[in-house]
N, C-alpha and C positions, 0 to 999 in steps of 0.2 A: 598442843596445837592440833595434833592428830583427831582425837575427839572431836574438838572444834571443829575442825573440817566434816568430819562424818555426820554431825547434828545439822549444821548449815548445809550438808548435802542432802538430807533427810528433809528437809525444810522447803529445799529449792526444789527437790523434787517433786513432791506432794502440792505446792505451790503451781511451777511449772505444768504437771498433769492436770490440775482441775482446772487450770485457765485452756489449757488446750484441749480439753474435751468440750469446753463450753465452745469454744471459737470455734470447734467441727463441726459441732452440732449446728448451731447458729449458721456456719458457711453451707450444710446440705439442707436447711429450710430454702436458704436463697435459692438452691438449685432444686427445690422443687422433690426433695426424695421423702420418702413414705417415713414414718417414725418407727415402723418394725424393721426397715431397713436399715436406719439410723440405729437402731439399739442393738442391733444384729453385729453391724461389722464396724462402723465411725466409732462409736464409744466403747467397742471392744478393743479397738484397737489402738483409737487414745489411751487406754487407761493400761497397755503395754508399752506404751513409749519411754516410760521410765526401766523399765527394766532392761529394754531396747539399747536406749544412749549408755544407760553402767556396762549392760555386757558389749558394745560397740567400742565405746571408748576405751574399755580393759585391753580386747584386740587390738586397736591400735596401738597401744601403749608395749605393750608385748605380755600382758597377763594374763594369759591365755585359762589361766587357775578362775581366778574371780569370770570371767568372760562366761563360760561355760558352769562353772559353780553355782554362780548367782541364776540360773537359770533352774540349774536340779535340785538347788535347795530352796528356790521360792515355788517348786513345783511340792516340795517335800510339805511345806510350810504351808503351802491353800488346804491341803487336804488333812494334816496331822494338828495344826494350829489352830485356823481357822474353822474350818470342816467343823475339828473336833467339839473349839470353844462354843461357836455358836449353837450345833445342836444341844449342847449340855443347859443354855439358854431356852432351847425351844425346837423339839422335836422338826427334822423336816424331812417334806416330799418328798419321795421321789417317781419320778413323770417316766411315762414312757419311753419317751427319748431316752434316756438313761441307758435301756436296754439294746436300742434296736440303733443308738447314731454316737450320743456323745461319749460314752465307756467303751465301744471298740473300736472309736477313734483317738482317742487315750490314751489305750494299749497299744494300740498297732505306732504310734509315734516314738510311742516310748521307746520302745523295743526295738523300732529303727533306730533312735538315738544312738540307744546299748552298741547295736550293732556295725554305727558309723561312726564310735567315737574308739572304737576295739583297736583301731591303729595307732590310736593316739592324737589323730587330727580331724576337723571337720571342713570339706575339702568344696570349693566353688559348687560344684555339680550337687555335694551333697546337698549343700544350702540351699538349690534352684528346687532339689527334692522335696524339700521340708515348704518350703514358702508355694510351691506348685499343689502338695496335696491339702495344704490352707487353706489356697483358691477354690479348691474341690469341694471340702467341707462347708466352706459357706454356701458355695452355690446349693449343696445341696439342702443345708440348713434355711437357705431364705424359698426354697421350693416346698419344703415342707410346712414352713412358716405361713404360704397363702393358700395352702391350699387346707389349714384349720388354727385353731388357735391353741393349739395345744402346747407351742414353745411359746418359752420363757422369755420376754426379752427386757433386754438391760432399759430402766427406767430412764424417760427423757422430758426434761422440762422443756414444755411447751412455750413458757414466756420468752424463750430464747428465738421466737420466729423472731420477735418483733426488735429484734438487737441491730443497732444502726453502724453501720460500715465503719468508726471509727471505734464504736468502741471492740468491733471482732478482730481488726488489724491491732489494736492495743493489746487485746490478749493473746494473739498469737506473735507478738512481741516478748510478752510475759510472760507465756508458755513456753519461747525456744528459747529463752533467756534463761527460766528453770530451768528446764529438762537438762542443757549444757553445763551451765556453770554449778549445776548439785551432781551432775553425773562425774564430771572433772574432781570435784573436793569429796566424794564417795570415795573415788576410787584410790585417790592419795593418799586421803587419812585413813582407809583399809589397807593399803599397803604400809604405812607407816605404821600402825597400832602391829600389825603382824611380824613387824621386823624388833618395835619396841617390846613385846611380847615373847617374842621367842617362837611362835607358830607360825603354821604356812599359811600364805595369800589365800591356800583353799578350804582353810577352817573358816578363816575370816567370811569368806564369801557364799559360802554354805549356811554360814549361821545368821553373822550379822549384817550382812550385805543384802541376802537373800529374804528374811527379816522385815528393815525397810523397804524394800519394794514390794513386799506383800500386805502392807500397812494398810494401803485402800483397800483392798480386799477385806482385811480385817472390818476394817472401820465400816463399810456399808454394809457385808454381812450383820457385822452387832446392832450394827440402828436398824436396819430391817428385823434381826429378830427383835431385840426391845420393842419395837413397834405390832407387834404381830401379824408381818405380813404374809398373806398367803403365798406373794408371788416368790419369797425368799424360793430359789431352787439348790439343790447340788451343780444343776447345770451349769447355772453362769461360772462356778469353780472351776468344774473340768472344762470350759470354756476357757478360761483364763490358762489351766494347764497345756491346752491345745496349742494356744497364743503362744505362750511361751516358744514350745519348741518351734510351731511353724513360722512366727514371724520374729520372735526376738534372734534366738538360733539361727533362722533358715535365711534373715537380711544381712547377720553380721557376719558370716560365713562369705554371702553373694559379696559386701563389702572389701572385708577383710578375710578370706579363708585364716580359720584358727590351728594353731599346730605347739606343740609340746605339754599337752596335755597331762596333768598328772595323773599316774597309775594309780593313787588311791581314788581320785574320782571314778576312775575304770572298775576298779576291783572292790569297794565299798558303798561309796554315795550314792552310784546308780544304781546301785542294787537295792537301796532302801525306796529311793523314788519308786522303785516297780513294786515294790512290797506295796508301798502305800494307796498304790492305784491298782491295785491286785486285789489286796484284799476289801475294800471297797462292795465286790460283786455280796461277798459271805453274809458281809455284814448289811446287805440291800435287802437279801432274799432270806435271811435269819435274825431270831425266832418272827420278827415283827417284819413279814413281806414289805416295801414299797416306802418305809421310814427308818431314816437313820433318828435314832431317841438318844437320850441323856448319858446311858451306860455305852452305847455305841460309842457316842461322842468323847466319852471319857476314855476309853481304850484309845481312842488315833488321837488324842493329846497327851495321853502317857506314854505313846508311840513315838509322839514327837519328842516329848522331854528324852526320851533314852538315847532318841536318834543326835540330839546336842550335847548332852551330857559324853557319851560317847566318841563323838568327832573331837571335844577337848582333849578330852582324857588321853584318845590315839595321837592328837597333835597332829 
């Protein structure tokens, strides 16, 4: 049953997300907003609502392990899985911003994280921290945004102006209907496989928790590369890692402040997320300036198999 639950949670999530991206999307035509503005922050933000509701829900539930896990390890997972797999598909860019906006805001999050999770808890004020310098980053992201074309921004179908008021309330039915009832049978059947297992809440949630919610990520990277898009960025990932801590972490905090944190996410896990976004810069500016290629790629997916292989193994 446990399984069960966690495939149906897989399902409802992924389900839930892409009706309520669409229903965002479709709701800020009505209201008249720009489509770079729409791909900037609506569909960035839609498409962390699943990772949102599992570490939301985990907090209230008092799993404070998965809550916070599923965060560091689908941050682990965009850059070491994804990152990896897709460039091994198809060399990609990397754009200015990389240098001067979305890698040392990355960092600097990150390493706030490290630093606000050192007691063990992540505490109201921290939370308003992290979701306040989010605010920051966008603004500064949609200012740069008009004043040239040089960011990336998240692809948005246009056929969705024309979506009529019953079918955007339908999906946004559809939408908080997934996102809940797959966030609820996540987090059950992760804590039930963990207990059936013999391992902690926070292998589970590092691995395969963290995992699923990085599925879209995966999936629209791969059709983008299969397809040969130019637009394919590293940004929308560190984008997506940004998201992460500032609005998945930084809402369920304002929520629910998290507290009893495990010491191996302190003293192990985060320390691999910083690897992963650290060394990043090496492999930007080496041997091949400005492109992560095939061999690169293949390093931070070998990176990631060690980083799972490992979390079983320590249990």
């Amino acid at each position: 049953m446990a399984v069960l639950f966690i495939i149906l949670g897989f399902i409802a999530l992924v389900i839930g997300g892409e009706f309520l991206v669409r229903s965002s999307i479709a709701i800020s035509f009505r209201l008249n907003i720009s489509k770079m503005v729409i791909g900037l922050t609506v569909v960035s933000f839609a498409t962390s609502l699943p990772e949102l509701l599992v570490s939301l829900q985990a907090a209230l539930d008092g799993f404070s392990d998965i809550s916070v896990g599923n965060v560091v390890g689908s941050n682990i997972a965009n850059l070491g899985l994804v990152l990896g797999i897709t460039a091994m598909i198809m060399p990609i860019k990397v754009d200015r911003d990389f240098f001067k906006l979305n890698w040392p805001v990355m960092i600097l999050l990150s390493f706030a994280l490290w630093l606000f999770l050192y007691d063990g808890q992540l505490s109201l004020g921290e939370g308003i921290a992290f979701f306040a310098s989010l605010i920051i980053y966008l603004f500064v992201l949609l200012r740069r945004a008009r004043k040239k074309d040089e960011v990336v921004v998240e692809e948005v179908d246009e056929k969705l102006q024309k979506t009529s008021t019953f079918k955007i309330i339908l999906w946004l039915i559809i939408g908080g209907a997934g996102l809940y009832f797959g966030s609820e049978w996540l987090v059950d059947g992760a804590v039930d496989i963990a207990q059936n297992l013999g391992v902690s809440e926070r292998v589970i949630s590092v691995t395969m928790i963290a995992f699923g919610t990085s599925v879209p990520e995966l999936a629209a990277s791969l059709i983008a590369a299969l397809k040969k898009e130019e637009a394919l960025s590293i940004g929308n990932l560190i984008g997506s890692n940004i998201f992460n801590i500032g609005s998945v972490l930084g809402l369920t905090a304002i929520i629910q402040p998290i507290t009893g944190i495990s010491q191996t996410i302190l003293s192990n896990d985060i320390f691999w997320m910083l690897s992963f976004a650290l060394i990043l810069f090496p492999l930007v500016i080496l041997p091949k300036r400005h492109k992560i290629g095939r061999y690169k790629g293949a390093l931070l997916f070998i990176g990631y198999a060690v980083f799972v292989g490992m979390t079983y193994i320590q249990g």
